[in-house]
C-alpha positions in Angstrom: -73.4 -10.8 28.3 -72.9 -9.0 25.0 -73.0 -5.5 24.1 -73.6 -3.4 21.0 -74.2 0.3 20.9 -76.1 1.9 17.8 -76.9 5.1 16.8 -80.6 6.5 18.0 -82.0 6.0 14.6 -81.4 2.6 14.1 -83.6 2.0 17.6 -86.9 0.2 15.5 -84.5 -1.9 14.0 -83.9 -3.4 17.8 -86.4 -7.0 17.9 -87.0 -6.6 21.9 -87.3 -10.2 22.6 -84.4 -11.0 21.3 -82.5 -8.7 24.0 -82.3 -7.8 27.6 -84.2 -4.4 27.4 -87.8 -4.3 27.5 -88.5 -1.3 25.0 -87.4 1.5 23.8 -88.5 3.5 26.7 -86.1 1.3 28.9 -83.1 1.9 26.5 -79.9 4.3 28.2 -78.7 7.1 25.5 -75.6 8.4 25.4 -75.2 12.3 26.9 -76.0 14.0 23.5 -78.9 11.4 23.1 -77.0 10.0 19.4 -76.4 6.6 20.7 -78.2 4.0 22.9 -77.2 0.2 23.2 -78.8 -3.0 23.7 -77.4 -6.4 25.9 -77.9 -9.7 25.3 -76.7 -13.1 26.2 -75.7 -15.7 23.9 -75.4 -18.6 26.8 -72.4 -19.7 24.0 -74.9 -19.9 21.6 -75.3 -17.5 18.6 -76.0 -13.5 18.5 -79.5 -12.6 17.9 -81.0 -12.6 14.6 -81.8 -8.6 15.1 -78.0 -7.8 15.8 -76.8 -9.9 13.2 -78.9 -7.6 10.9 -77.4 -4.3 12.3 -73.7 -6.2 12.3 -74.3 -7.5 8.9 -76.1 -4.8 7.4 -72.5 -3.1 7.5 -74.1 0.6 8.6 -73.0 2.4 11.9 -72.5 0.4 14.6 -70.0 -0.1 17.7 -68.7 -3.4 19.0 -70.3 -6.2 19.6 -68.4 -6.0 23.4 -67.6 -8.1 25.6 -68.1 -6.8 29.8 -64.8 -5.3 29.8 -65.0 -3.9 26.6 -68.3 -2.3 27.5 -67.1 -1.1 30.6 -64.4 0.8 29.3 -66.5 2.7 26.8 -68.6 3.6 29.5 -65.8 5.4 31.3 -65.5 7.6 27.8 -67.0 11.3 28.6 -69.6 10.8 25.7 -71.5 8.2 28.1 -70.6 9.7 31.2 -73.1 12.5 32.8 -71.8 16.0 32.8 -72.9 16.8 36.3 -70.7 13.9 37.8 -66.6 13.4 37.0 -67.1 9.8 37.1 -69.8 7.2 37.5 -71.0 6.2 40.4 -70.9 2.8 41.5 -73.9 0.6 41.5 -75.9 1.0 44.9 -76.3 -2.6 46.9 
């Protein structure tokens, strides 16, 4: 799985079937509501043609991450809920 996380605005710029999220509506922002990201997997094939645009389109963007890489930015208090000191762990 691939990550890349994009500013809000650049949201309709997102081709949905090219990615794991369903929509918009299903998108998770960031705690100031600035930045969202979409998934994706390559199964060791190339990136989507819709996050090649954003990549290659040289604007604002952050990664494409790998898992860990991911993970570790979602441990950064910009992602993290203010009501909580740390994320919770997925329920089974």
């Amino acid at each position: 799985m691939r990550y890349l996380i994009i500013p809000s605005y650049r949201v309709p710029e997102v081709v949905f079937a090219q990615v794991k999220e369903d929509g918009p509506a299903y998108l998770r922002y960031n705690n100031d509501n600035t930045k969202t990201f979409v998934k994706w997997d390559t199964g060791g094939g190339p990136d989507p043609d819709c996050i090649n645009s954003i990549v290659g389109a040289g604007l604002t963007h952050w990664g494409p991450y790998n898992k860990d890489g991911f993970n570790t930015e979602m441990q950064t208090d910009e992602w993290i809920s203010p009501q909580r000191s740390e994320p919770q762990a997925p329920k089974d």
